[in-house]
Structures are given as structure tokens and as C-alpha cells.
C-alpha positions in Angstrom: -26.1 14.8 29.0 -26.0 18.3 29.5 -22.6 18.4 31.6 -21.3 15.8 29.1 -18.3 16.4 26.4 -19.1 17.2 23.1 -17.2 14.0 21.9 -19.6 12.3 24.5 -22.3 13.4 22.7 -21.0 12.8 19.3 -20.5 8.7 20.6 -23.6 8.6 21.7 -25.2 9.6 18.8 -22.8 7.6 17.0 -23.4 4.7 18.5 -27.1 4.9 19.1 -27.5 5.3 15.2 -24.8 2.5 14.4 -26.6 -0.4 16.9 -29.3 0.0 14.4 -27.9 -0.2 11.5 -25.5 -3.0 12.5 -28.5 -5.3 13.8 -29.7 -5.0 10.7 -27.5 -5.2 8.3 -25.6 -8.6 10.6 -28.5 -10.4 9.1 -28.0 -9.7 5.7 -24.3 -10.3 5.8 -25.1 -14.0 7.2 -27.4 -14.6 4.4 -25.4 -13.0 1.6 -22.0 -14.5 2.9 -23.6 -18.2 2.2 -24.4 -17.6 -1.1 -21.4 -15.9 -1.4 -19.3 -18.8 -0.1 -21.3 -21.4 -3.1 -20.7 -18.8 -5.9 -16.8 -19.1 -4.4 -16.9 -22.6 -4.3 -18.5 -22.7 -8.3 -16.3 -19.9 -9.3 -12.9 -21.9 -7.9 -14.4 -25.5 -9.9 -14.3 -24.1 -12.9 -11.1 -22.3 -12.6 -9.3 -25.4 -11.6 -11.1 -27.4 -14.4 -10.3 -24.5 -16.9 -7.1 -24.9 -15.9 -6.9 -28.8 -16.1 -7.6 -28.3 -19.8 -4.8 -26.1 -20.2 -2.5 -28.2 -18.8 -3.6 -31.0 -20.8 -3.2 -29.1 -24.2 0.2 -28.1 -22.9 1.0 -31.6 -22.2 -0.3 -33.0 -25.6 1.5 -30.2 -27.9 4.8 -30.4 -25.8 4.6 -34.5 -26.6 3.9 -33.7 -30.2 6.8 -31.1 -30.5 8.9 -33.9 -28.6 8.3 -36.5 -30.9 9.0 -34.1 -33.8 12.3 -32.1 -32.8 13.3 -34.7 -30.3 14.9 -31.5 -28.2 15.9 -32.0 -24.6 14.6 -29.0 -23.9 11.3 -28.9 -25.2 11.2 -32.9 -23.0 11.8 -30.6 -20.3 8.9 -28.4 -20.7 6.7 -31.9 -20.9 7.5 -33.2 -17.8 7.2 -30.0 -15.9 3.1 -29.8 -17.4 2.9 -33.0 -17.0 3.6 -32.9 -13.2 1.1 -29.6 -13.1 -1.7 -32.2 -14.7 -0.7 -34.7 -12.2 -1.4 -32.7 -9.6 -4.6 -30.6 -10.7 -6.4 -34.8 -11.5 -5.3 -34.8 -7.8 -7.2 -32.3 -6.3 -10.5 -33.3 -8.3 -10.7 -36.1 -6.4 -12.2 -34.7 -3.5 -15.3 -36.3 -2.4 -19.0 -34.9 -3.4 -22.5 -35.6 -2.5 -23.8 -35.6 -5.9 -23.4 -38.8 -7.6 -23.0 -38.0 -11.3 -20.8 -35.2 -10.3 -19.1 -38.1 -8.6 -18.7 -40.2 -10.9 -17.4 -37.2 -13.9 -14.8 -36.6 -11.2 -13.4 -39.9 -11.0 -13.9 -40.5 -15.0 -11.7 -37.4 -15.2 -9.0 -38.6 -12.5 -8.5 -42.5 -13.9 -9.1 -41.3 -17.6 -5.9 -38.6 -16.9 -4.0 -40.8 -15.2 -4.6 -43.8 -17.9 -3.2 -40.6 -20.8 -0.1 -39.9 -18.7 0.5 -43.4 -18.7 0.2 -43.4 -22.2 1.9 -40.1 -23.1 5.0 -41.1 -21.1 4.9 -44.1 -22.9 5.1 -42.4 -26.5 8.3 -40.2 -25.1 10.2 -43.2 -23.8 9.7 -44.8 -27.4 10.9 -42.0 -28.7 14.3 -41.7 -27.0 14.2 -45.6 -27.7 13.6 -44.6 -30.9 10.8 -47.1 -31.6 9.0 -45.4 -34.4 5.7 -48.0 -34.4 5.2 -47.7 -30.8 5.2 -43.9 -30.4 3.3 -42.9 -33.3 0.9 -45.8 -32.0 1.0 -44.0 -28.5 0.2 -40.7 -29.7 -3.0 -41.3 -31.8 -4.1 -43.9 -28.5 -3.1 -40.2 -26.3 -5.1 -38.2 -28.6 -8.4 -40.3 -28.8 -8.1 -40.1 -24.6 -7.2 -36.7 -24.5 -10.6 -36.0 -26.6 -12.8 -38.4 -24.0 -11.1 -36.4 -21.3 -11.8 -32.8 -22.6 -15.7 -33.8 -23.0 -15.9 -35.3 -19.5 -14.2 -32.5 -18.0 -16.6 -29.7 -20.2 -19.4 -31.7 -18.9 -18.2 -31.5 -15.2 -18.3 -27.4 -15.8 -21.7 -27.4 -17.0 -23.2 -29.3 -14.2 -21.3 -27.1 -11.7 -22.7 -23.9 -13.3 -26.4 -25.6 -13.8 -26.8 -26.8 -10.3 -25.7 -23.0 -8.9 -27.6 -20.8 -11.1 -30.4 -21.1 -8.2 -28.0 -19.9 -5.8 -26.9 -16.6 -7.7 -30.6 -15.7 -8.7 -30.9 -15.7 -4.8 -28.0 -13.3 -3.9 -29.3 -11.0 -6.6 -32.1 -10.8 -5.0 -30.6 -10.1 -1.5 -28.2 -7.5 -3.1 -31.5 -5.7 -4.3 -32.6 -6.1 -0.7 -29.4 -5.0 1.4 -29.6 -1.8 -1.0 -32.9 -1.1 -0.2 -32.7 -1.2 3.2 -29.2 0.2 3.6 -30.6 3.8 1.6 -33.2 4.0 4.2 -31.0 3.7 7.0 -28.6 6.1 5.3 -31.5 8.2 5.5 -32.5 7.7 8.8 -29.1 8.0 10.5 -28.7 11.3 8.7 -31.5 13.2 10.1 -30.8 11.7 13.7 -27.4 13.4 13.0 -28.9 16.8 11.6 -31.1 17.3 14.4 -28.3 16.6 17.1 -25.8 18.8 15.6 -28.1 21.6 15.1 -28.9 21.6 18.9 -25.1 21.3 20.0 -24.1 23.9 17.6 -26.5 26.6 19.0 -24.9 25.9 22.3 -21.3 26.4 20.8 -21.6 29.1 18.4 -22.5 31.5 21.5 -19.4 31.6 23.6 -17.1 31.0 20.5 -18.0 34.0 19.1 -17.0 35.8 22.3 -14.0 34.2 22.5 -13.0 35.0 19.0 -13.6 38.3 19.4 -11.0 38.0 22.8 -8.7 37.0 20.3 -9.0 39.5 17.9 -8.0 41.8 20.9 -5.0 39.9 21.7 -4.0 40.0 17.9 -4.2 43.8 17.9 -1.4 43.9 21.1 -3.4 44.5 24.0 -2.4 41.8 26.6 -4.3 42.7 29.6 -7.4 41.7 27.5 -10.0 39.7 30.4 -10.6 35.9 29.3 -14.2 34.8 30.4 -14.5 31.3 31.5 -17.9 29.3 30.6 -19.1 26.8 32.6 -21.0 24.2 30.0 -18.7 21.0 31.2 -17.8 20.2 27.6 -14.3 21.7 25.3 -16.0 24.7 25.1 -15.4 25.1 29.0 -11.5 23.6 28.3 -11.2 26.2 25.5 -12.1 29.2 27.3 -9.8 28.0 30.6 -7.2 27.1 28.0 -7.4 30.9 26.4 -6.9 32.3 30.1 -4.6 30.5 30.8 -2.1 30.9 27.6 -2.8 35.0 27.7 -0.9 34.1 31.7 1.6 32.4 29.6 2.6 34.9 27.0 2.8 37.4 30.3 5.4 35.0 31.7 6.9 34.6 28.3 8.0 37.9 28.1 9.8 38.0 31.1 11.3 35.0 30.7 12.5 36.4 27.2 14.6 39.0 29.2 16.0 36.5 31.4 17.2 34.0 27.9 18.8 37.1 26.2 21.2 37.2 29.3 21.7 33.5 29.0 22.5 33.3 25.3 25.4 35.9 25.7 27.1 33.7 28.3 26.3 30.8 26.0 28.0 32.6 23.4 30.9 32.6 25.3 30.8 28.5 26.4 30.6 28.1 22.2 33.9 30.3 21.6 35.8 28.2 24.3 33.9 24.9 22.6 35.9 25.9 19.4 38.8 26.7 20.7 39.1 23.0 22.2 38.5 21.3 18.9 41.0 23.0 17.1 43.6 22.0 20.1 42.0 18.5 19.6 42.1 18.8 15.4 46.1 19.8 15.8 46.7 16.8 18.4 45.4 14.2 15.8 47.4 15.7 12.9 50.6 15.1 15.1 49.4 11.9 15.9 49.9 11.1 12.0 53.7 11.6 12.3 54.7 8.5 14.4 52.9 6.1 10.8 54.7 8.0 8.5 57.7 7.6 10.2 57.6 4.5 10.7 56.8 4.0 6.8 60.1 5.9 5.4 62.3 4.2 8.4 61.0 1.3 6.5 61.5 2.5 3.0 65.5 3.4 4.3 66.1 0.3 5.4 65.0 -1.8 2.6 67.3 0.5 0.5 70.0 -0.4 3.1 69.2 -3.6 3.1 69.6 -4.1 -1.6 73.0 -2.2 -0.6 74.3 -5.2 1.2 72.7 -7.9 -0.8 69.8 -9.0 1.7 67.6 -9.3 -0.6 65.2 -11.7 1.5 65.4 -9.0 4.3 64.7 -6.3 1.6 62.0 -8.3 0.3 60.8 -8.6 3.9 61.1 -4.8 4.6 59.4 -4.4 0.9 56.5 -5.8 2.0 55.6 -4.4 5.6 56.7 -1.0 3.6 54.0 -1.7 1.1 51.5 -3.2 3.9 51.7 0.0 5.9 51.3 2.6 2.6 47.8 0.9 1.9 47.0 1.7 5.4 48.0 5.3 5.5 46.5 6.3 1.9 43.0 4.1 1.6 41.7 5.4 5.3 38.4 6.8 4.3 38.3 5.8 0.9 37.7 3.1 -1.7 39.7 0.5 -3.0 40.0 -1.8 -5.6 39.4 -5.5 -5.0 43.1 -6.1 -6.3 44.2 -3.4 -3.8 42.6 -5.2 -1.4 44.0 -9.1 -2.2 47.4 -7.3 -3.0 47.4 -6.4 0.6 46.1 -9.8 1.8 49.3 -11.3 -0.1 51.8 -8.5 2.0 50.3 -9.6 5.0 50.6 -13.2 4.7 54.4 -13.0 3.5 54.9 -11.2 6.6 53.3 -13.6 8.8 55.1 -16.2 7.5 58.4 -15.0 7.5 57.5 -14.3 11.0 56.5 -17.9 11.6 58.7 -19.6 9.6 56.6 -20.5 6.8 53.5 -22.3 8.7 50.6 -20.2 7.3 50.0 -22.1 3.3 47.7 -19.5 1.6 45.9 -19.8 -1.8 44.1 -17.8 -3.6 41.2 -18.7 -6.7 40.0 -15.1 -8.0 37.1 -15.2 -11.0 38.7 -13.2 -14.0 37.0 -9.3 -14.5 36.2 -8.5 -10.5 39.9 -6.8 -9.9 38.3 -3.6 -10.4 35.3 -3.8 -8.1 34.9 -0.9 -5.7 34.9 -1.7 -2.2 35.6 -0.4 1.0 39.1 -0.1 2.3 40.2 -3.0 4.4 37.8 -5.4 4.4 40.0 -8.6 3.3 42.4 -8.4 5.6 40.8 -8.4 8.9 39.1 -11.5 7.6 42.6 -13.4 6.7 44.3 -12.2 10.3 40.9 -13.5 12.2 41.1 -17.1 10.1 45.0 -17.2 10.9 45.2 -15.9 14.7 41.8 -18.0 15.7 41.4 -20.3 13.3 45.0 -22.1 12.2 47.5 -20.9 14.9 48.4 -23.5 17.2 46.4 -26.6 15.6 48.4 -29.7 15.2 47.6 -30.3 11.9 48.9 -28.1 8.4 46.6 -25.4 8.8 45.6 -23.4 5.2 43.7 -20.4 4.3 41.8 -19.5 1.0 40.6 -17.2 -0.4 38.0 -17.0 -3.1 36.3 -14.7 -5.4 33.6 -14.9 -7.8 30.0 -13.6 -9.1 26.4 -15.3 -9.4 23.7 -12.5 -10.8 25.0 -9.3 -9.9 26.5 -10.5 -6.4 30.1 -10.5 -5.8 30.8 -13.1 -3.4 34.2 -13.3 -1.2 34.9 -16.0 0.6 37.7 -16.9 3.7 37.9 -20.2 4.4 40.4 -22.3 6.9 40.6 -25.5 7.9 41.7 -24.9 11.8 39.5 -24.7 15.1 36.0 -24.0 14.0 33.4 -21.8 15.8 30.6 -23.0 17.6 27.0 -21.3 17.0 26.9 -18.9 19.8 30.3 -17.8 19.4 29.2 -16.9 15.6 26.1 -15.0 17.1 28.1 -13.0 19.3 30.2 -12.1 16.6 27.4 -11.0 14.4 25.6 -8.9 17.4 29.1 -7.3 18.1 29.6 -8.6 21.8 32.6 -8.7 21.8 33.0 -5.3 20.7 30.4 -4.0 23.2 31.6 -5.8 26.4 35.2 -5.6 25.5 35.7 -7.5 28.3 38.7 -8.9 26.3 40.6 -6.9 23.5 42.1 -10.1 22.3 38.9 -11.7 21.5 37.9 -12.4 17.9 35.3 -10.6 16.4 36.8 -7.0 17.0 38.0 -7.0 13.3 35.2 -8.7 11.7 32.3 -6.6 13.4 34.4 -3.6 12.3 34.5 -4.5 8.6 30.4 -5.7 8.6 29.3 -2.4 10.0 31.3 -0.8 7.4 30.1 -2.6 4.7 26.4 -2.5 6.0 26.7 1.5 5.9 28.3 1.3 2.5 25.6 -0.9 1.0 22.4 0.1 2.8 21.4 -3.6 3.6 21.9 -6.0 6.3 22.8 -9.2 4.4 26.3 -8.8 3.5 28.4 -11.5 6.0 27.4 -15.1 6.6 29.7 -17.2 9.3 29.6 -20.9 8.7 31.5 -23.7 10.9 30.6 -27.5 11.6 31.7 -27.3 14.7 35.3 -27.8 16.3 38.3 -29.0 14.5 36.1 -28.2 11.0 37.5 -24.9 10.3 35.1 -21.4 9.3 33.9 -19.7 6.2 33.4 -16.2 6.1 31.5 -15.2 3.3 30.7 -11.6 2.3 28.1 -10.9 -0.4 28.9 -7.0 -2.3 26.2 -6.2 -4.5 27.9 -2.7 -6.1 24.1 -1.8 -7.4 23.4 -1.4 -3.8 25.9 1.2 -2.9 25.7 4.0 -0.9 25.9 7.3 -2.9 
């Protein structure tokens, strides 16, 4: 042991003292955890027979209050104890060695069961409004309910008679494990005293030189000589570890000469750095010339077009005007869930003037969610996926809806068409953002829809805010999104 580590040392001692203690002590946990187990077993008897005669009171006053109010919903309340009884009679039935426990158990089941009977009885003559047999019913449900109460208090007493044996014995081997766990306690610590005594007289010794190394070092002198001791445990690692880091700091200090030099020309990479991102900020301002331009081109020729009486090409113009003003002032910023199905309603006038009328559209909105914060552009991504993948093409009159309402604090949006359908791996992909990742094809679907999920999931903080649903092919998709504005992002 002498060439050993001090944390070898420490185990040793460690686990010399705790063998002992553990073969000990193993054999009073085995004894104790049996008793333990039957007071359990007694504890749990009673608590489910405690809680049988709850039930039953519940059931009997809820009857009572039935046949007096006659409410539906206090009928309601009856049927939901009465199921609870049901169910505790149940689980007494479980088989037991000792026959007049036995037999109590199976008094209590059939003599429950017989008062259900009974009291279910008494509640249909109610609703049937047969006076004579209800009130008869009751006073036979009362008389049972009193048997039954007796036979289930005489089932607790037997349970806590024939244990009372078994919880004088873990007293006594709870007086026993204490006993014999304060001498071990006792034991282990003067095993320990006398071992760390002897290791600390070996470590105290070159610590104190080494401190007084360091004291050196603190007051600036860096040529100070760091012994190395050979003992084979940290102390040995500590002192090689001190010689070494006083080579370090040496080394340090040149390098520090050598990182000034590199900083300046760093320095220099940082001032080019910013010059390049102002080239790149004025390149992306330009870039927002071409929208805008495109927006008041479309603003003239609407005017142009009222001049001359078009007004189903003004109306047209009106609406891809309006479409591309709700992109170029809500990037970045929130919207309005009217904003947002104001610009689903632009979009699909333009689509079907474009097609002539084949996309039917309808809309059922709950009342008092217009002005519901969201982020920008989340609708119609949705709408353009259900009408480019989902209704374009199919032989049949494809339709899109879109719906809007709130359960419990959730706003829920749903997008709906009747067209081509999804299959379950093409919805996981979607959800994982393949398609986005590979882009192996920039016409996919998904691109949209994978956009506007990790922009909700960012402005929600959760996870759970977009559910895909399809039957399969031909049975068109649901896109549902669930907003919960208590979640947002501040």
C-alpha cells in the first residue's frame, strides 16, 4: 500500500469498513422488509375498505338527493359512485386463506352487489315515476346498506387483530437495527480516524513545502526550483504538476509576445470584415427596389385600368396590389389573424382568375379571434400547399376550407381539401423538414409548410403546434395548427 494513491487508500478503507457493515445490516433488511411487506398488505385492506364505505355513503346520499330533486345532474353523480363501488366489491374478492375472513369478503361482495341492484332499482322508479316502488326500494337499500357497513367494519377489525403480532415484531427489530447500526457507526469511525491520521502525517510534510514554493511564485520570482517527491500517490502528481506549470508560465510569457503581434494583424482582418458587411447591408437594401416596384407598377395600372372601365381587370390588379403590400410590410412582424385570412382571400381570387374559376374556397371563422396575434404568413403557405398538391389536377371539384375556432385557451386553424391525400411517410418527411434539407427538388411540398412550423415553434416555445392528417390517397389532408397566445415568445 505504500506506493498506492491516496484515493486507493481511501477505497480500501472504504470498502473494508462498508463489507461489514453491509453483511450485517443485509440480514436485518430481509427480516424487516417481511414485516414490512404484511404491515403494507394490512395498511392497503383497510384503505380500500375505508374507502368502500365512502363510496357506499356517496352512493346512498346521491340516491336520496335523486329521489328528492330528481336532477339529472345529481343522477349523474350516482352512477359515476356507483361504478367506483362496483369496482372496489371487485377487488375484495380476491382469494384468502383464512376462512372467516373469507367468508366477510364474499358477504361484502354479494351483499353490495344485491344493494346496487336494489338502488338502481329505486332510480329507475323514480324516472318512472312510481312513487310506492321507490320509496319501497330505498328503505330495502338502507336496511342493506346498514348489514353491509357492519360486515365491512368487522372485516377491518379482523385485519388489524390478526397483524398486531406482526408490528410488535418489527418494533422490536427496529430497536435491534438501531442498536447494532450505532455500534457500527462507531466502529467504522475509528477505523477511519486512525487511517487518516497516518495518511495525513505523510501529506502534511511535502505540502507544506510546496506551499511555501508557491508563496515564492506569488511574490514574482519565477526561477523558483520545484522539488519533486517520490511517494507514488497525488502528492507525487502535485509536486510534478507545480514543476511543470512554473515551465508553463515561462512559455506563456513568450508566447504573450508572439499574440500581441497576432492581434494587431487581426485587427486589421476585423476592419476589412466590416467593411464587407456594409457592402453586403447596401446590396440587400437595393435588392428591396425590384418589390416595391413591382407594387406601384401595380397600383398604376389598376388606376389605368378604373380609367377605362375594366373593372374585373382592376379588381384583378387590386388584389395582387393588395397581396404583395402584406408581403412587403408584415416581414418580421405580427399580424392579425384577419390580416392573415384577408390575404388568404387575395390569394385565392388571384388563383382563380388565373384558373378560370376551379379552386371553390370557404371559409367558417369563430366570432372574437380576428384579433389574435400571430406570426406573419402562416395561412397562406398552408392554402397554396392544399391547392398546388392537394386539388390541382384531380378529376373531381376540388374545395378548400378553412376554419377557425377556440377550445380552452387554444386557437385552432384548420386547412382542409378534399384532393390527393398524403401518405404517412410523406407527412413525416414533411414534419422532419426533408424536403427542405435534401432539396433535392424545389418543387416538392413541404418547403412552405416546414417554413411556417419552425416559425411558429420559435414564436411559441413548444413543439406541438401542427398536426398533418390524411386517410390516404384520393381523401384529401388536414393541416391543423394549434396557437396557444399564453405561450408566446416575449
Amino acid at each position: 500500500m505504500k506506493r498506492a494513491s491516496i484515493s486507493t487508500k481511501m477505497i480500501v478503507l472504504l470498502i473494508f469498513t462498508s463489507v461489514m457493515t453491509l453483511l450485517i445490516n443485509v440480514m436485518m433488511f430481509l427480516n424487516i422488509n417481511q414485516v414490512l411487506v404484511q404491515i403494507e398488505q394490512v395498511y392497503a385492506t383497510n384503505v380500500q375498505l375505508n374507502k368502500m364505505t365512502e363510496e357506499l355513503d356517496k352512493v346512498h346520499s346521491e340516491m336520496l338527493e335523486y329521489l328528492k330533486t330528481r336532477d339529472s345532474g345529481v343522477l349523474q353523480e350516482y352512477y359515476i359512485s356507483q361504478q367506483n363501488l362496483s369496482e372496489q366489491l371487485a377487488m375484495v374478492q380476491e382469494e384468502t386463506m383464512d376462512r372467516q375472513t373469507s367468508v366477510l369478503k364474499n358477504n361484502i361482495y354479494y351483499l353490495g352487489k344485491n344493494y346496487l341492484k336494489i338502488s338502481e332499482e329505486a332510480v329507475k322508479a323514480k324516472r318512472g315515476r312510481d312513487v310506492n316502488t321507490y320509496g319501497e326500494r330505498y328503505e330495502d337499500a338502507g336496511k342493506m346498506k346498514e348489514y353491509l357497513n357492519g360486515y365491512i367494519s368487522s372485516l377491518n377489525n379482523i385485519q388489524f387483530q390478526g397483524n398486531s403480532h406482526n408490528y410488535l415484531l418489527l418494533q422490536n427489530f427496529l430497536y435491534y437495527m438501531e442498536v447494532v447500526g450505532t455500534i457500527m457507526f462507531f466502529v467504522v469511525v475509528l477505523c477511519d480516524t486512525i487511517m487518516v491520521v497516518m495518511m495525513t502525517r505523510r501529506l502534511t510534510k511535502p505540502l507544506k513545502i510546496l506551499s511555501g514554493r508557491a508563496k515564492e511564485v506569488t511574490a514574482g520570482d519565477l526561477s523558483v526550483d520545484i522539488p519533486v517527491f517520490r511517494t507514488g500517490d497525488e502528492v507525487e502528481s502535485l509536486s510534478k504538476a507545480f514543476d511543470k506549470m512554473m515551465g508553463s508560465i515561462r512559455e506563456y510569457v513568450e508566447a504573450q509576445r508572439v499574440s500581441m503581434e497576432k492581434e494587431n494583424e487581426m485587427r486589421e482582418n476585423e476592419l476589412k470584415t466590416q467593411t464587407l458587411l456594409k457592402d453586403a447591408q447596401l446590396k440587400y437594401l437595393q435588392s428591396q427596389i425590384n418589390p416595391h416596384f413591382l407594387f406601384n407598377t401595380l397600383n398604376a395600372g389598376m388606376q389605368l385600368a378604373m380609367i377605362e372601365d375594366a373593372d374585373k381587370t382592376a379588381l384583378f390588379i387590386e388584389n395582387m396590389a393588395e397581396f404583395f403590400r402584406y408581403n412587403l410590410s408584415r416581414i418580421n412582424e405580427d399580424a392579425t389573424l384577419a390580416d392573415e385570412i384577408q390575404l388568404v382571400d387575395h390569394y385565392i381570387y388571384i388563383l382563380n382568375v388565373r384558373f378560370a374559376g376551379d379552386i371553390h374556397y370557404k371559409k367558417e371563422i369563430e366570432p372574437g379571434l380576428e384579433n389574435v396575434l400571430v406570426p406573419s404568413m402562416i395561412l397562406q403557405p398552408l392554402v397554396e400547399n392544399a391547392v398546388q398538391y392537394g386539388i390541382r389536377g384531380v378529376e373531381w371539384e376540388g374545395w378548400v376550407t378553412l376554419r377557425i375556432w377556440q377550445e380552452t385557451g387554444t386557437v385552432y386553424i384548420e386547412v382542409a381539401d378534399n384532393g390527393r391525400g398524403m401518405s404517412r411517410e410523406l407527412i413525416e418527411r414533411v414534419l422532419r423538414g426533408e424536403n427542405v434539407k435534401n432539396r433535392k427538388n424545389s418543387k416538392s411540398n413541404g418547403i412552405g409548410i416546414y417554413n411556417v412550423l419552425e416559425r411558429l415553434q420559435m414564436y411559441y416555445t413548444t413543439e406541438d403546434v401542427l398536426e398533418i392528417k390524411s386517410d390516404g390517397e384520393g381523401k384529401g389532408t388536414q393541416f391543423m395548427l394549434k396557437i396557444s397566445p399564453a405561450n408566446k415568445c416575449q
